[in-house]
KOLFIFI-826795 format. One record per residue (C-alpha): residue number from 1; x, y, z. Coordinates in pm, 1 decimal, decimal comma, always signed. Layout:
BEGIN
NUM | X | Y | Z
...
end
This chain:
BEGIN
1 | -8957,4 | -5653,1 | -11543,2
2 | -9315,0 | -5711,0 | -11550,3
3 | -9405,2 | -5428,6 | -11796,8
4 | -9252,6 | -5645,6 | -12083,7
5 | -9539,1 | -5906,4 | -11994,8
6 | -9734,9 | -5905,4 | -12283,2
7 | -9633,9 | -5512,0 | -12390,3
8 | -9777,4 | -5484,4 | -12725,4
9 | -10100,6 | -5555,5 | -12620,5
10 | -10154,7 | -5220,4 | -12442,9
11 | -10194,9 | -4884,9 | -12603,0
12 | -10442,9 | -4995,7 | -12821,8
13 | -10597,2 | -4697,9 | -13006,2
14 | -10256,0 | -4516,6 | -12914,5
15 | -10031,3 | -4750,9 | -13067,3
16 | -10210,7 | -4737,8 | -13430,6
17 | -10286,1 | -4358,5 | -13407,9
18 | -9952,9 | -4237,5 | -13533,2
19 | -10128,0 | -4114,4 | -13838,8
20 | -10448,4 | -3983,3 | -13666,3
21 | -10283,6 | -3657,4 | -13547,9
22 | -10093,5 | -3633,5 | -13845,2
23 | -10345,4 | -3304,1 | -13938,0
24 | -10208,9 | -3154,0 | -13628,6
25 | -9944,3 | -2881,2 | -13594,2
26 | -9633,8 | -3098,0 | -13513,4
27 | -9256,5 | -3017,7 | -13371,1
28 | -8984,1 | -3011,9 | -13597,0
29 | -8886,8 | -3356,3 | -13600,8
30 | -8574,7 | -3540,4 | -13486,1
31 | -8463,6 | -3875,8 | -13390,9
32 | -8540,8 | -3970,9 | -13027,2
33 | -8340,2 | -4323,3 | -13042,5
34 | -8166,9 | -4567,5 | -13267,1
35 | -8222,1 | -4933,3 | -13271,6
36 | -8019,6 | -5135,7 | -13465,6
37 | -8059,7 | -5018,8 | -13790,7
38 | -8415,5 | -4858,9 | -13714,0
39 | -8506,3 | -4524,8 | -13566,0
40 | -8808,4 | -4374,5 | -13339,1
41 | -8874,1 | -4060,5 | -13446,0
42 | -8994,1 | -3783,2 | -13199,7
43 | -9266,0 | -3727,0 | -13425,1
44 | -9385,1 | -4081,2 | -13342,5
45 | -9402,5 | -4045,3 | -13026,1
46 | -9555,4 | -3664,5 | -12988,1
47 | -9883,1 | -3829,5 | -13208,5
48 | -9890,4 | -4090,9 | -12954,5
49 | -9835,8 | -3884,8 | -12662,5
50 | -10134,4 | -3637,6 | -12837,1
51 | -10381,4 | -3957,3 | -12890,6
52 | -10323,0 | -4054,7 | -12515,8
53 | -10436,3 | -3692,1 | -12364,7
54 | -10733,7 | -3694,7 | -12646,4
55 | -10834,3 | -3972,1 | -12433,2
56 | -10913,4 | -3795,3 | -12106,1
57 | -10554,2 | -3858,5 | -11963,3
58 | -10371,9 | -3641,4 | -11782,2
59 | -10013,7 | -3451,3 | -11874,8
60 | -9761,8 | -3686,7 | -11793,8
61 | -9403,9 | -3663,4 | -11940,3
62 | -9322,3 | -4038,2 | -11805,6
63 | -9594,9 | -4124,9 | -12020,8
64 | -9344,2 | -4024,0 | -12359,1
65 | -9071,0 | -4201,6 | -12138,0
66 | -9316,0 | -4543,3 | -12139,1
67 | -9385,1 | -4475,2 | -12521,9
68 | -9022,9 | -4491,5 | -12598,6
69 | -8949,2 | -4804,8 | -12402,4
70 | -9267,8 | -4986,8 | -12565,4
71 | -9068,4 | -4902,2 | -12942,0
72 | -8731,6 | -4985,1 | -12808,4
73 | -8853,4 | -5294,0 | -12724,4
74 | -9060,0 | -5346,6 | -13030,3
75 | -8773,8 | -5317,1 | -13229,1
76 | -8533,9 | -5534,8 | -13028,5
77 | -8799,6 | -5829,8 | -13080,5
78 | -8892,9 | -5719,5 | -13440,1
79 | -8493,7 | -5725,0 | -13580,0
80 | -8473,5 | -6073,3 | -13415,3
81 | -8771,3 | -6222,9 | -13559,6
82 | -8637,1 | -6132,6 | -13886,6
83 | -8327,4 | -6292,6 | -13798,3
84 | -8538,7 | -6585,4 | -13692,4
85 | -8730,6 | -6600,6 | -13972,1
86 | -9043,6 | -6511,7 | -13849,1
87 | -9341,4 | -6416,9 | -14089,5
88 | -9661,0 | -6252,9 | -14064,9
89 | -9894,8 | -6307,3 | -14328,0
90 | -10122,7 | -6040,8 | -14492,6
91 | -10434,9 | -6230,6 | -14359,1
92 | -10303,0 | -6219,1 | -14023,2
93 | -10229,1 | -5795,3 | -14023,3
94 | -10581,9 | -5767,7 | -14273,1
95 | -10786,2 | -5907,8 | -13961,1
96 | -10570,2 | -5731,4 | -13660,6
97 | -10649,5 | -5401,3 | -13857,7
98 | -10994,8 | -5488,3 | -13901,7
99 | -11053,2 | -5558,5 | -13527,8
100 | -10899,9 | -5266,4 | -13426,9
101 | -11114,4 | -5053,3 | -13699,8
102 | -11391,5 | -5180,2 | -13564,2
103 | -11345,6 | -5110,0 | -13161,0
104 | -11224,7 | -4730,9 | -13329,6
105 | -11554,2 | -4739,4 | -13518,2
106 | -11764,0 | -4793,7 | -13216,9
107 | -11596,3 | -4563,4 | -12960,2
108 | -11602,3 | -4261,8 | -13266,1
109 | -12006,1 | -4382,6 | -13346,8
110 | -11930,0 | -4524,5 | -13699,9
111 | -11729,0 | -4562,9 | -13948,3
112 | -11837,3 | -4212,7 | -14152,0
113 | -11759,5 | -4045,9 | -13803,5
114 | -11413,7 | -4214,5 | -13785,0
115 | -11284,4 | -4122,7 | -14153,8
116 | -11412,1 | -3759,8 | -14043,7
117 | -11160,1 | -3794,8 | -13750,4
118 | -10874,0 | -3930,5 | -13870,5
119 | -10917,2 | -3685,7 | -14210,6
120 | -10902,1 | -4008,1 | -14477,9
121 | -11049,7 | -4319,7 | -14579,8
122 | -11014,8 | -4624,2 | -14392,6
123 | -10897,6 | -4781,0 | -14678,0
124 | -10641,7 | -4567,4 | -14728,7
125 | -10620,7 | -4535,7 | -14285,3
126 | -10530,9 | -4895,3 | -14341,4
127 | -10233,3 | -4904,1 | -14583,7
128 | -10080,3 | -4630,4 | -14348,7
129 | -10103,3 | -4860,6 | -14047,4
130 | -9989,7 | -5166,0 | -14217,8
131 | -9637,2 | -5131,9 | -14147,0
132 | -9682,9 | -5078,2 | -13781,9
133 | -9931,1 | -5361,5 | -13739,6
134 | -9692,6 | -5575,8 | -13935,2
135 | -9371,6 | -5477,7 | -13714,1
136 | -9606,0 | -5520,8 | -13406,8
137 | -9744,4 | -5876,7 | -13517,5
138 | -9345,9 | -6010,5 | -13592,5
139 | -9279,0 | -5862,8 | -13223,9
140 | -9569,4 | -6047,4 | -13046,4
141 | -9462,2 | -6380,5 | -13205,5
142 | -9054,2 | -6318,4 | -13174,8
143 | -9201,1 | -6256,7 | -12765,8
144 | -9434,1 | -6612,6 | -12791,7
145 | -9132,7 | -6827,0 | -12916,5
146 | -8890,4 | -6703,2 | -12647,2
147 | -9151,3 | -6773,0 | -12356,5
148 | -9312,3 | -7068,5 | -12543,4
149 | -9305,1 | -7377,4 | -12302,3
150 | -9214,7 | -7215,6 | -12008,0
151 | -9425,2 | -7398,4 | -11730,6
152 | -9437,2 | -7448,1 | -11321,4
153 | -9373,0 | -7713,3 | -11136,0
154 | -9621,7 | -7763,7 | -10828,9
155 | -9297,8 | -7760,1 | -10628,6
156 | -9209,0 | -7433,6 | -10827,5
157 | -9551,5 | -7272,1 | -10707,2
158 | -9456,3 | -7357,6 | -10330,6
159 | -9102,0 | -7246,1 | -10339,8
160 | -9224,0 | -6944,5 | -10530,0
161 | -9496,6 | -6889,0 | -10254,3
162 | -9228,2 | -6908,1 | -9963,1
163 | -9007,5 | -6699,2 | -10114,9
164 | -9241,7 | -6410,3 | -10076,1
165 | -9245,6 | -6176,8 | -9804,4
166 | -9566,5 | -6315,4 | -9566,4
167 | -9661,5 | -5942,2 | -9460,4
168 | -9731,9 | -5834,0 | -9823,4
169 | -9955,3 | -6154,3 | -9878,9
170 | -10262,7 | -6050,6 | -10069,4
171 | -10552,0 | -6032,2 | -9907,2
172 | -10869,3 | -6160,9 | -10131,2
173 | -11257,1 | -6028,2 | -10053,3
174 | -11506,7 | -6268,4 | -10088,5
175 | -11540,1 | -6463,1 | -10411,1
176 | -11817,5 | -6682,6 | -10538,5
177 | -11880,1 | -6927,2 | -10824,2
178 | -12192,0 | -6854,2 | -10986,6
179 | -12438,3 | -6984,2 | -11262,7
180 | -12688,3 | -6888,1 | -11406,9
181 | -12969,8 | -7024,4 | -11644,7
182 | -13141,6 | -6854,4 | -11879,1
183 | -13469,0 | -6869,3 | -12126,4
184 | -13528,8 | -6532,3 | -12342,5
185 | -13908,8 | -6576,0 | -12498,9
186 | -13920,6 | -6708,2 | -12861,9
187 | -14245,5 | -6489,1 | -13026,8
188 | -14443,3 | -6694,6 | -13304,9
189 | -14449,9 | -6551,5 | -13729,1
190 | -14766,9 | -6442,3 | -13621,8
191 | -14664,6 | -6275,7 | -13288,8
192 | -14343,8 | -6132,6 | -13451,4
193 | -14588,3 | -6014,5 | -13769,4
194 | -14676,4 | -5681,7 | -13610,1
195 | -14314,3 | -5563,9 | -13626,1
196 | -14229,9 | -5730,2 | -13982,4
197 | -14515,0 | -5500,3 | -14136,0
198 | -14362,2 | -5153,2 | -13917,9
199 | -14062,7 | -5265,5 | -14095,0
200 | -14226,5 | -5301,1 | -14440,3
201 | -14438,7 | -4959,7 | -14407,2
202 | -14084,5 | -4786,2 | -14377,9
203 | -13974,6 | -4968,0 | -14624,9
204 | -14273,4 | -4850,7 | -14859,1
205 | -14228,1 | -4518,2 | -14742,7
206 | -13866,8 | -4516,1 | -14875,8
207 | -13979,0 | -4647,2 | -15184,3
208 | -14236,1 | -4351,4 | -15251,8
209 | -13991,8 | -4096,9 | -15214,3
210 | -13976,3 | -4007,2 | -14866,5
211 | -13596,6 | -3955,1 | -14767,8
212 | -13372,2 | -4254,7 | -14602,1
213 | -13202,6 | -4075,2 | -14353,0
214 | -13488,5 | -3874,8 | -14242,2
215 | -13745,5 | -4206,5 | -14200,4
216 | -13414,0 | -4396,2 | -14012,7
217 | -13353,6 | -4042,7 | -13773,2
218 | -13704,2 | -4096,7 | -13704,9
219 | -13780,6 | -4468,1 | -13676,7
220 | -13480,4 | -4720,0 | -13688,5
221 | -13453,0 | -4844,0 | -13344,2
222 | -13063,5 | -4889,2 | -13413,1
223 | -12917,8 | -4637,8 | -13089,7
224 | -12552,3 | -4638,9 | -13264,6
225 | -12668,7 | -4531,5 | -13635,5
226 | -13012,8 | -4418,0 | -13617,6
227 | -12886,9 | -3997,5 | -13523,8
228 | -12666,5 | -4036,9 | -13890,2
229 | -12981,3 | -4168,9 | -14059,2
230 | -12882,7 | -4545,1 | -14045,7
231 | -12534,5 | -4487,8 | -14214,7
232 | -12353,5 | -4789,1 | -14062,7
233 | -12033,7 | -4664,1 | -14309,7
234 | -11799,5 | -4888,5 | -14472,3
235 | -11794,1 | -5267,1 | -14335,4
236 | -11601,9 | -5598,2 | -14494,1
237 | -11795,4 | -5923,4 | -14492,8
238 | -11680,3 | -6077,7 | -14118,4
239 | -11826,8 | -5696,3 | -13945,6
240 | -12156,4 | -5750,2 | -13952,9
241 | -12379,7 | -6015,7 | -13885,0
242 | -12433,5 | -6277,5 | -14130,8
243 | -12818,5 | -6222,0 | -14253,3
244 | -12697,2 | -5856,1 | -14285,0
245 | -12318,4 | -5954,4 | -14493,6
246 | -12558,2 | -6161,7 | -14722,3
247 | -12804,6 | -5891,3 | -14842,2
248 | -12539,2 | -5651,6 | -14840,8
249 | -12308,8 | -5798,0 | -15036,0
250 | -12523,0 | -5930,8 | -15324,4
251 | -12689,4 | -5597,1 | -15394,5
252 | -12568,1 | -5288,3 | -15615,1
253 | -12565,7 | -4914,0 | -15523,3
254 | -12885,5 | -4729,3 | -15500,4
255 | -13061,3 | -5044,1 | -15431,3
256 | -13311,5 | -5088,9 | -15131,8
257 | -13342,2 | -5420,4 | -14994,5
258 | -13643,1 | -5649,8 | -14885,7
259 | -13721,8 | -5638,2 | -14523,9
260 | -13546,8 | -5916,9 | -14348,6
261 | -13440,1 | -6082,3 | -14008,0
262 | -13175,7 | -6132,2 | -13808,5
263 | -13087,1 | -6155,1 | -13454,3
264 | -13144,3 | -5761,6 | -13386,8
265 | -13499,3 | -5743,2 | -13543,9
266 | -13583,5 | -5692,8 | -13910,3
267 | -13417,0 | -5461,2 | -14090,1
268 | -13386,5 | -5314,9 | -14479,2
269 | -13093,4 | -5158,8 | -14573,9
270 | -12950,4 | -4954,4 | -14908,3
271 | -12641,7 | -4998,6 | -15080,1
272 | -12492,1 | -4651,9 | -15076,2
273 | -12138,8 | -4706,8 | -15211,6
274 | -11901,0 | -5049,2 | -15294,3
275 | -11539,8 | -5011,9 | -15267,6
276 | -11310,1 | -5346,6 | -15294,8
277 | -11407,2 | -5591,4 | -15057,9
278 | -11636,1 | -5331,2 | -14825,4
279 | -11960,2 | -5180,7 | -14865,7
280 | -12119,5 | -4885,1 | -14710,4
281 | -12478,1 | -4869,5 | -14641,3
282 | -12748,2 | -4736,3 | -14425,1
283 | -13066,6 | -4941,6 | -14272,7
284 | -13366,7 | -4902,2 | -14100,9
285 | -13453,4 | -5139,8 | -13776,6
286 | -13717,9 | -5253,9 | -13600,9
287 | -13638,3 | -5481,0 | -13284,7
288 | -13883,5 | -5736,9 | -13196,4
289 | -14031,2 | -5683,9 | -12845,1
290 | -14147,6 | -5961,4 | -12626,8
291 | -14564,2 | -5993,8 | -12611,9
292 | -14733,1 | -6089,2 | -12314,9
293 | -14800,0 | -6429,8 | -12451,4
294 | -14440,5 | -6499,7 | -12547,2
295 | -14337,6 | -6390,2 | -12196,4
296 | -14538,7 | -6611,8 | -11970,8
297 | -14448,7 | -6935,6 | -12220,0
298 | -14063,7 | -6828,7 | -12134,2
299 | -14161,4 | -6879,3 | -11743,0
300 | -14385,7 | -7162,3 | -11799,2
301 | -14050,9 | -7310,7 | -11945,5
302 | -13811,0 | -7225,5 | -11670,2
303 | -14001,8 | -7321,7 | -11438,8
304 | -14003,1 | -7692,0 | -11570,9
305 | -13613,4 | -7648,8 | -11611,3
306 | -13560,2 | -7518,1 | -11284,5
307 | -13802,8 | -7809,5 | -11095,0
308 | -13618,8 | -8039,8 | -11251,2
309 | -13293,1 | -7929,8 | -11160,4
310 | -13394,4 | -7851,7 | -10785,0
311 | -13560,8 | -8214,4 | -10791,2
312 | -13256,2 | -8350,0 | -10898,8
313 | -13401,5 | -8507,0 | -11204,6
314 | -13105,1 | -8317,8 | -11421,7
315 | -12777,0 | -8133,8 | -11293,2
316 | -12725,8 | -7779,4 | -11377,7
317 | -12449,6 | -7808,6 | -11603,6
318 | -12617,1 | -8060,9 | -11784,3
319 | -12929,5 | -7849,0 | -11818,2
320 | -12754,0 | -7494,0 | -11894,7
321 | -12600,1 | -7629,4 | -12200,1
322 | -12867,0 | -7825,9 | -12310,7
323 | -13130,9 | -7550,1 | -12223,1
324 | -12971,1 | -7203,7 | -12127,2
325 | -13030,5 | -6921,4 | -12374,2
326 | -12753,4 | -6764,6 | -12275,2
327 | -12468,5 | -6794,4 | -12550,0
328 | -12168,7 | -6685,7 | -12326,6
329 | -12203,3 | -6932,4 | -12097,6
330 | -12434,0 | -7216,0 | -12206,2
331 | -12154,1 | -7386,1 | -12317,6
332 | -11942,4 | -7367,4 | -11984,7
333 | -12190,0 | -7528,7 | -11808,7
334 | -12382,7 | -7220,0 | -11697,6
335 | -12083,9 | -7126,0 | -11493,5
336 | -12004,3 | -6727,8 | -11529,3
337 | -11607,5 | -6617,6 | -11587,7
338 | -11432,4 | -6401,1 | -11426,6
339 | -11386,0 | -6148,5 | -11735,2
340 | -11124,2 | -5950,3 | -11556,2
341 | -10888,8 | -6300,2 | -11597,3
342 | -10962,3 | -6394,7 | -11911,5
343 | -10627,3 | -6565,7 | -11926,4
344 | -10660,5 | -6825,0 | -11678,3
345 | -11082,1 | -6871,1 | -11753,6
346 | -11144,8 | -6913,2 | -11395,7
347 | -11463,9 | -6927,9 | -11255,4
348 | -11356,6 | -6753,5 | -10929,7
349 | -11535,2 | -6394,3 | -10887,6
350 | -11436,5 | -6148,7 | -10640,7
351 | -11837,9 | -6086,7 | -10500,5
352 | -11791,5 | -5719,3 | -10537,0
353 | -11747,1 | -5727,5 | -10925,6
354 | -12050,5 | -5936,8 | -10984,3
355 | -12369,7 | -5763,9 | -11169,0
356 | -12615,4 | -5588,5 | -10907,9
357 | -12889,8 | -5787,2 | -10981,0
358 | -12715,2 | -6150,8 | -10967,9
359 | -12525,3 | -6051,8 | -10666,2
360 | -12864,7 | -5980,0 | -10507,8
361 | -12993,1 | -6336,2 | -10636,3
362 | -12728,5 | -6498,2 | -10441,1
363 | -12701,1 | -6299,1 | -10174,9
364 | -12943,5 | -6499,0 | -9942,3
365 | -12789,3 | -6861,3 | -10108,9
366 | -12596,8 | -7101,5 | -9907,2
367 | -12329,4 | -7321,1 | -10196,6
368 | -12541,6 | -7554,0 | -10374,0
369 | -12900,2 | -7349,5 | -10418,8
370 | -13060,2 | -7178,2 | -10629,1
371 | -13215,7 | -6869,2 | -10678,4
372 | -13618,4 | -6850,6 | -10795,4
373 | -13653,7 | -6794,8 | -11159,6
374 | -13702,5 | -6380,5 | -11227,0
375 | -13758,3 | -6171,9 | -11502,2
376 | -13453,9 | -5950,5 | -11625,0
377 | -13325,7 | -5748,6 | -11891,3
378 | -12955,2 | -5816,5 | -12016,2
379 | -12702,5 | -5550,3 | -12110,5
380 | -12804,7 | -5559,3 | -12481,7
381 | -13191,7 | -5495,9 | -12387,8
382 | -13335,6 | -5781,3 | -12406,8
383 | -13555,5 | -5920,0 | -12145,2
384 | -13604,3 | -6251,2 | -12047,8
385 | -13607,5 | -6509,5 | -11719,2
386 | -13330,2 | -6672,2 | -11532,7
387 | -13236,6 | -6854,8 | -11240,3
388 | -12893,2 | -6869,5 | -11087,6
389 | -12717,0 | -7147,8 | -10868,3
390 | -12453,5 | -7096,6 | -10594,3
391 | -12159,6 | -7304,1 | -10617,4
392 | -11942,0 | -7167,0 | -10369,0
393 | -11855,7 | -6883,0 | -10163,9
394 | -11490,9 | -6782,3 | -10062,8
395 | -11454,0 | -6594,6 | -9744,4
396 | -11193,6 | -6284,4 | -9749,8
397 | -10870,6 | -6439,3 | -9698,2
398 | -10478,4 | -6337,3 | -9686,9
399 | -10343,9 | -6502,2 | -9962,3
400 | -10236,7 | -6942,2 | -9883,7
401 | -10174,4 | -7205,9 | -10072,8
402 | -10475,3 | -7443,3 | -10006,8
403 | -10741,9 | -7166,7 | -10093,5
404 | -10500,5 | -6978,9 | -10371,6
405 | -10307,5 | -7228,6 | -10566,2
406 | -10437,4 | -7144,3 | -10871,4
407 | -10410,3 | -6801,8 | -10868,9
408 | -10036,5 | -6835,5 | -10682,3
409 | -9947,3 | -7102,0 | -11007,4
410 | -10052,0 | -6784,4 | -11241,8
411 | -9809,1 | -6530,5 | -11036,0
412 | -9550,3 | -6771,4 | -11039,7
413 | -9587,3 | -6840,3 | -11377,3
414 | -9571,9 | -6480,3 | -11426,7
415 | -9260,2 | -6412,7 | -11274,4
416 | -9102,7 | -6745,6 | -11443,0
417 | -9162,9 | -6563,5 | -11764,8
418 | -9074,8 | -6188,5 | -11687,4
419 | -8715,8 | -6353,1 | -11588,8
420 | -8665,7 | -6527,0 | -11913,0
421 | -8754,5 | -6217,6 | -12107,5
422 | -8484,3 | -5986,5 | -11852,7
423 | -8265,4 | -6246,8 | -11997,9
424 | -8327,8 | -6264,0 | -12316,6
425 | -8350,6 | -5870,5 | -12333,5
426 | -8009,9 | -5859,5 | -12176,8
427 | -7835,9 | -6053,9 | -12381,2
428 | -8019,1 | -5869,6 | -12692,7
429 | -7891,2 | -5524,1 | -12551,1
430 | -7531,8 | -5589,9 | -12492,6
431 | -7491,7 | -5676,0 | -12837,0
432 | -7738,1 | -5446,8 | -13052,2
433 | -7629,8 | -5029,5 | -13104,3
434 | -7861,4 | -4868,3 | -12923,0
435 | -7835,2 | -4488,6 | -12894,3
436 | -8118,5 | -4260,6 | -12710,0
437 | -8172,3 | -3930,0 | -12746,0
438 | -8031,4 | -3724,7 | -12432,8
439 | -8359,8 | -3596,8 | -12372,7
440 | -8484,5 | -3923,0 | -12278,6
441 | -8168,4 | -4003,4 | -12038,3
442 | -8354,2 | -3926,8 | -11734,7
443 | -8616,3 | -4099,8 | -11773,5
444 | -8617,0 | -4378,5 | -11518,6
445 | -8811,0 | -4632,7 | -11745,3
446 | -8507,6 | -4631,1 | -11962,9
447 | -8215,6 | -4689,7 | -11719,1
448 | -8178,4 | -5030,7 | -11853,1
449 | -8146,6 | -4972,5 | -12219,1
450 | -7852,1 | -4708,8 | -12083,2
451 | -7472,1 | -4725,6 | -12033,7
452 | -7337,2 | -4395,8 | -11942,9
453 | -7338,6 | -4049,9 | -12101,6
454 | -7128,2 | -4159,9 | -12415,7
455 | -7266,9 | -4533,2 | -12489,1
456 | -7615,3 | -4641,1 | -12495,5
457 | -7564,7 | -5006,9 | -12520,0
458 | -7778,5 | -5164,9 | -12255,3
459 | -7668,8 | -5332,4 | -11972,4
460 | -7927,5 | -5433,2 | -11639,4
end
């Protein structure tokens, strides 16, 4: 039953595409399954089966099989949180809509790109998905309250561990613990002058006549909007970065803004169109590059940090947070997470997933050193130095209790929860009128939720 573990987090763009393939020739329609007093329409689940091969997938009718279980069970949780009581407010489906809008608006490249795709404006894009969002919301918290509080005992964890079979043990690869400490060079007004007045000459350029999107095709150092001549399309006030939501926001249509500064650079930007609470505009950026001068002050720096810290004059942690550049993990000490278990936040990373260039700076460490400070350049660009410290290193293992506990506490915690929602699912499906489509009837994900040939009521 471990598919029902957190189930409406998956499908992302598929789940809120319904309406995206709506332009597309579709079957006659007809009900696939009945759900209480709800029904999934095949139509429903043809758009979702077209979004998911859009995607690179492969054919797969199991795939329609998993689509229908994911709404059966939607609904099941849906009808009881209206039972329960359960609300959802408008904020809460505004900024799950918005989130989603923007990961859509990156993977299409913008927002002008993504109302050219889906065939309509996101405003109107959003009013369509509102229902869906709202019914998927009410299902996520009907599935928190029925798991909320579950827990394991240590003795649960052992008993859980004994009861498995010992030859199917997991076997782990090396994992480390890793920090890292970082200084990015800060550039002086008169060192980051030299790009402020590129910025302005555009600017000037624009204001003479010569055409936005040509000058921004041209110049803007923006990868994801310079090729549509800066056209960032339609954004509400939490989208973009707050210098950029301020200047935005306060101007009027047709206007071109002063040249200002934020994190990426300096930018200007015009006001091409205002509707509700979102504006669309275009903008021109130039990044600011590191100088020679700003780059050797950024070692000079680390290299006090770092012989301090190797001195023992100040601990890592303490120094990371206090002097690490590095926003994702200044404030966790310095200590890396293992973004593949977000759940748990656990600093344990199997070697073989780290970054190339900070598995190579530990490579040589023994637990408890450091690397040398060295020059890098992050994912976003931006170059800088860093050191990085070895806390410990994990040889490959089979799975035990002394080495694992923590990640033997998540499984069992896991599987603690998966049986409370069989049982709660059970109980829901003996007593709610469910009837699938016959089409469906072999499809092994939906044994469960059948009887027999004339009854569809579930029973496990």
């Amino acid at each position: 039953m471990s598919k029902y573990n957190g189930i409406f987090l998956v499908l992302a763009l598929v789940s809120i595409s319904r309406w995206a393939i709506a332009q597309e020739p579709q079957v006659i329609d007809r009900v696939a399954a009945v759900v209480g007093s709800n029904i999934i329409l095949e139509s429903e689940i043809e758009m979702q089966y077209a979004q998911y091969l859009a995607q690179g997938n492969k054919a797969s009718e199991n795939f329609k099989c998993y689509i229908l279980q994911q709404q059966l069970t939607q609904k099941l949780l849906a009808q009881q949180a209206a039972i329960d009581s359960i609300e959802v407010s408008e904020g809460e489906v505004d900024d799950n809509i918005n989130s989603r809008l923007r990961y859509m608006s990156g993977q299409a490249g913008g927002q002008e790109r993504l109302e050219q795709f889906l065939n309509r404006s996101l405003l109107q894009y959003k009013e369509e998905m509102r229902p869906s969002i709202y019914e998927q919301l009410k299902a996520n918290k009907m599935q928190q309250n029925i798991v909320a509080g579950i827990d394991v005992t240590p003795l649960e964890v052992r008993r859980y561990f004994e009861s498995l079979d010992a030859d199917s043990l997991p076997y782990f690869n090396t994992e480390v613990e890793v920090g890292e400490l970082v200084v990015f060079p800060e550039l002086t007004r008169e060192e980051k002058q030299q790009f402020r007045d590129r910025a302005e000459d555009l600017r000037q350029q624009v204001i003479d006549g010569s055409d936005f999107a040509t000058i921004a095709r041209l110049y803007s150092q923006d990868g994801g909007s310079a090729a549509y001549g800066g056209d960032l399309g339609f954004h509400t006030r939490d989208m973009m970065v707050k210098e950029y939501t301020a200047v935005s926001f306060r101007m009027k249509p047709g206007e071109v803004s002063p040249v200002f500064e934020s994190e990426h650079g300096f930018h200007f930007l015009e006001v091409l169109e205002r509707r509700g609470e979102e504006v669309r505009t275009r903008h021109i950026l130039i990044q600011i590059k590191p100088t020679a001068a700003s780059l050797e002050r950024a070692k000079t720096r680390i290299d006090s940090i770092y012989g301090n810290v190797v001195n023992k004059k100040l601990d890592f942690y303490s120094a990371a947070t206090l002097y690490s550049d590095n926003k994702e993990t200044k404030y966790n000490g310095g200590m890396l997470l293992n973004m593949e278990n977000q759940q748990s936040r656990t600093t344990l990373i199997p070697a073989d997933k780290l970054d190339a260039s900070v598995f190579t700076a530990i490579d040589t460490l023994q637990p408890g050193e450091y690397s040398r400070p060295a020059q890098f350049t992050d994912r976003t660009g931006k170059t800088g130095y860093r050191f990085t410290y070895l806390k410990s290193r994990t040889p490959p293992h089979q799975a035990n209790l002394d080495m694992d506990f923590a990640k033997i506490k998540e499984a069992a915690l896991e599987d603690k929860i998966n049986r409370e929602l069989s049982q709660w699912f059970e109980k829901r499906r003996e007593v709610t009128f469910i009837d699938i489509n016959e089409a469906y009837h072999s499809c092994d994900d939906l044994k469960i939720w059948l009887k027999d040939k004339q009854t569809t009521v579930a029973k496990l």
